[in-house]
N, C-alpha and C positions, 0 to 999 in steps of 0.2 A: 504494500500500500504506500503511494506515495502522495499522501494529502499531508503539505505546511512544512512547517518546520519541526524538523524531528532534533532530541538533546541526544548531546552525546553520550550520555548513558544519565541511567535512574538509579538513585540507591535506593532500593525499596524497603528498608530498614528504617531510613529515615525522611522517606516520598522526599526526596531532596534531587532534584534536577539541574544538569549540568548541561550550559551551553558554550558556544563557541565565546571568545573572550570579546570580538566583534561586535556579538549583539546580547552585550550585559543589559540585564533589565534597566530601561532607561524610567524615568521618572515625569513622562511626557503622556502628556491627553487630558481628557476633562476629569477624569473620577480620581480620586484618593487612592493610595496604594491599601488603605484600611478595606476596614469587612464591608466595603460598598457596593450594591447588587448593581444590574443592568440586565433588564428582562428581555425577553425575545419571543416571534412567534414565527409560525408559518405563515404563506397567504393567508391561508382561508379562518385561519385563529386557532383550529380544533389540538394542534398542539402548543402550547406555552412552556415558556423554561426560566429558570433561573440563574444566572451568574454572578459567583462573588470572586471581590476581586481580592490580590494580585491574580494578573494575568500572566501567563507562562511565556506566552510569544505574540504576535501578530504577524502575521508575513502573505505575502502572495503567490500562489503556489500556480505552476507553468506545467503541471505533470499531464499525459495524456489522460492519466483516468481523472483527474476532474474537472479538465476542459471537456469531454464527454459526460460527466454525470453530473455538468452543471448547463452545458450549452455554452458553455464562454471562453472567452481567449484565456483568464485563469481568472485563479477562486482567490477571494482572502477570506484565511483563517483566523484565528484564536485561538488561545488554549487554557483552559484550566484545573487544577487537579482536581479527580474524580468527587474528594470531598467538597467541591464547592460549586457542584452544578447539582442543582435540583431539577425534575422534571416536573410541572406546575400541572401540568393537564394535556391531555392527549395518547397515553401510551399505545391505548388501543386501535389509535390512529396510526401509529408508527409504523413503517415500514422497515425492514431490515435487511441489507442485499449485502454477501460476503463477498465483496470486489478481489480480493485476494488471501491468501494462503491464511494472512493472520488479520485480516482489516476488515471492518464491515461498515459500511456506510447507511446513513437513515432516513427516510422521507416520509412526509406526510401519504399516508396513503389518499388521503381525499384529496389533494392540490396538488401535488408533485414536488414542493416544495423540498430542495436535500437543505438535512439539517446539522447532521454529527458525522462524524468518523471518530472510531475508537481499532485500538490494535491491542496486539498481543505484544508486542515490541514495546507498549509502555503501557502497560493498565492500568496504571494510576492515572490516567491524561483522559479528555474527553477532545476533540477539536468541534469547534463550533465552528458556522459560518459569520462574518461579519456582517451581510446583510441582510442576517434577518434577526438583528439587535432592533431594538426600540429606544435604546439610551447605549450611549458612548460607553463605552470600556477604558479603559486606563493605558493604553497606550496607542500611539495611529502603526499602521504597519513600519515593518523596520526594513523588510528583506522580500527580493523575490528568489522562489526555491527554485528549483529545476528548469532555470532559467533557457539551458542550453537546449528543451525539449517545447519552447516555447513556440507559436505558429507563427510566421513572418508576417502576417497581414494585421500583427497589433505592435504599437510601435508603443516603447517605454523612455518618457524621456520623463525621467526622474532621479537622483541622486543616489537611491537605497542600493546597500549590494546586491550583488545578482553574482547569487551562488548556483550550482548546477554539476551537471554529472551522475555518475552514480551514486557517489555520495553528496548530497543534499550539499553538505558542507564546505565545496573547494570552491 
């Protein structure tokens, strides 16, 4: 599964996540690094979610499976650990499609709306979609991933790194 920004490893002893030194959690957006929520839905509403913050990442992700499981040139994500996402309403709305070996991706089954990707690669992580927040999150994107698998027909003129490869990270 290649949706976001993946860390370089999880100490699951202490749900303590390690990223590239590049994109140390910066202190940048509208919400408080504190226990401040920013809710989320699908179109149609039938699912709602909760997120609290800190947030783990934000990035834009260039991989072919979510410009196909979103329809767009790429996705921005979000991340927060498992313990800080609530699911408000909708579960039995949810959809669940296992895109690869250890990832599964979510949608509203009434609207089509994708909402989550979770892996095996880090179970304590949830990734959310950016655009289907209702209130700002605690940081704007930092990075686009899989840069180098991106489509020619969308152009980036933006500052943020653009990592890519096979690993997310070079």
């Amino acid at each position: 599964m290649q949706s976001g920004l993946r860390p370089r490893r999880v100490d699951s002893a202490r749900a303590r996540i390690t990223f590239p030194r590049a994109l140390a959690r910066p202190t940048l957006g509208a919400v408080s690094n504190s226990n401040a929520t920013a809710s989320g839905s699908c179109f149609c509403g039938a699912v709602r979610f909760t997120a609290v913050m800190p947030t783990i990442f934000c990035g834009h992700c260039h991989c072919s499976m979510c410009r196909r499981a979103h329809g767009a040139g790429y996705v921005t994500w979000f991340a927060v650990a498992r313990s800080q996402f609530k699911l408000d309403d909708g579960d039995e709305q949810l959809v669940r499609f296992q895109s690869s070996d250890h990832g599964t991706r979510s949608f509203c089954g009434r609207c089509g709306s994708t909402l989550f990707c979770e892996t095996t690669h880090y179970p304590d992580m949830v990734d959310i979609v950016l655009a289907n927040m209702d209130e700002p999150i605690d940081r704007p994107p930092q990075a686009h991933f899989f840069f180098e698998n991106r489509v020619d027909w969308v152009h980036v003129d933006d500052e943020l790194p653009r990592l890519g490869g096979p690993d997310w990270a070079k």
